[in-house]
C-alpha positions in Angstrom: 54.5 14.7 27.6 54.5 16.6 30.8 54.1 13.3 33.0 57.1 11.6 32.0 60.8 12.7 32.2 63.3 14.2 29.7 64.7 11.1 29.4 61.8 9.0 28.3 60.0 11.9 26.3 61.3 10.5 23.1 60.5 7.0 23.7 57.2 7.9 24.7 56.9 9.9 21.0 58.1 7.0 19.5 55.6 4.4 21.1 52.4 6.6 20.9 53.8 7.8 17.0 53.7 3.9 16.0 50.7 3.0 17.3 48.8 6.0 15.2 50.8 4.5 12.2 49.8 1.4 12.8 46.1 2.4 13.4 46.3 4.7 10.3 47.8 2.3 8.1 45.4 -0.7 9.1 42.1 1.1 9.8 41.2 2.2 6.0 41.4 -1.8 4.9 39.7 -3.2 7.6 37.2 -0.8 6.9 37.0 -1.6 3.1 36.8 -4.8 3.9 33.8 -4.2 6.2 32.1 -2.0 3.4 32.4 -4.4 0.9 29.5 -5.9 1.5 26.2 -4.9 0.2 23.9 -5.3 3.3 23.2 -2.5 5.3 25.1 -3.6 8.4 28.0 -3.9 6.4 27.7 0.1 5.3 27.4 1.4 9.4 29.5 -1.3 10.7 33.0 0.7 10.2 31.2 3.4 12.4 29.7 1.4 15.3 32.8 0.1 15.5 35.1 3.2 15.6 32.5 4.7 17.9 32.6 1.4 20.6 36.6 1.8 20.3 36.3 5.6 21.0 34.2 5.3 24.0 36.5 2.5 25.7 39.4 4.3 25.1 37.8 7.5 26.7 37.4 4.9 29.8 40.2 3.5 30.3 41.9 6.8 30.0 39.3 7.9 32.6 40.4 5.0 35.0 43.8 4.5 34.3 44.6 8.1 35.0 42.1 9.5 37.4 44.4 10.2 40.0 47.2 12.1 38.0 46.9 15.4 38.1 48.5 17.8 35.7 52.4 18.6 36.1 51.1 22.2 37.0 48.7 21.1 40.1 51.1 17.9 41.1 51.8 18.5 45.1 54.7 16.4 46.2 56.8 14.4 44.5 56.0 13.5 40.6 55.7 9.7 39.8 59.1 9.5 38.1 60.8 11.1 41.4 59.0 8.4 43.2 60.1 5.9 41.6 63.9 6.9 41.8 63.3 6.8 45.5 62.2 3.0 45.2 65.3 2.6 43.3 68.1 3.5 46.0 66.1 1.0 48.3 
């Protein structure tokens, strides 16, 4: 929550809160409905899969935020500060 401002920390919260709900309260029947069949693919597909949406998320999080450093290390003017100046343009 460090990279975005006091005033957006609870929408932020909110956002990433709803999609683990979502995730949490969808992922246990897809996966039932991918074990309920009787072949073998059926039994390790829930896995592949989890592990193939695991490793893109780890990179798009890798290219998406590559350049952001830390609040701590940030030299110069944080994101949010930049955009405020854009907005008195």
């Amino acid at each position: 929550m460090g990279t975005v401002t006091a005033d957006e920390r609870a929408s932020a919260s909110a956002i990433t809160s709803t999609i683990w709900g979502i995730g949490s309260s969808i992922g246990p029947i897809f996966g039932g409905y991918l074990l309920g069949g009787t072949s073998y693919a059926s039994m390790s597909a829930p896995l592949i899969i989890g592990a193939a949406a695991y490793l893109a998320s780890a990179v798009a999080f890798f290219f998406l935020f590559r350049g952001t450093p830390p609040p701590e290390e940030a030299e110069g003017p944080r994101p949010h500060e930049v955009a405020e100046g854009y907005k008195r343009l």
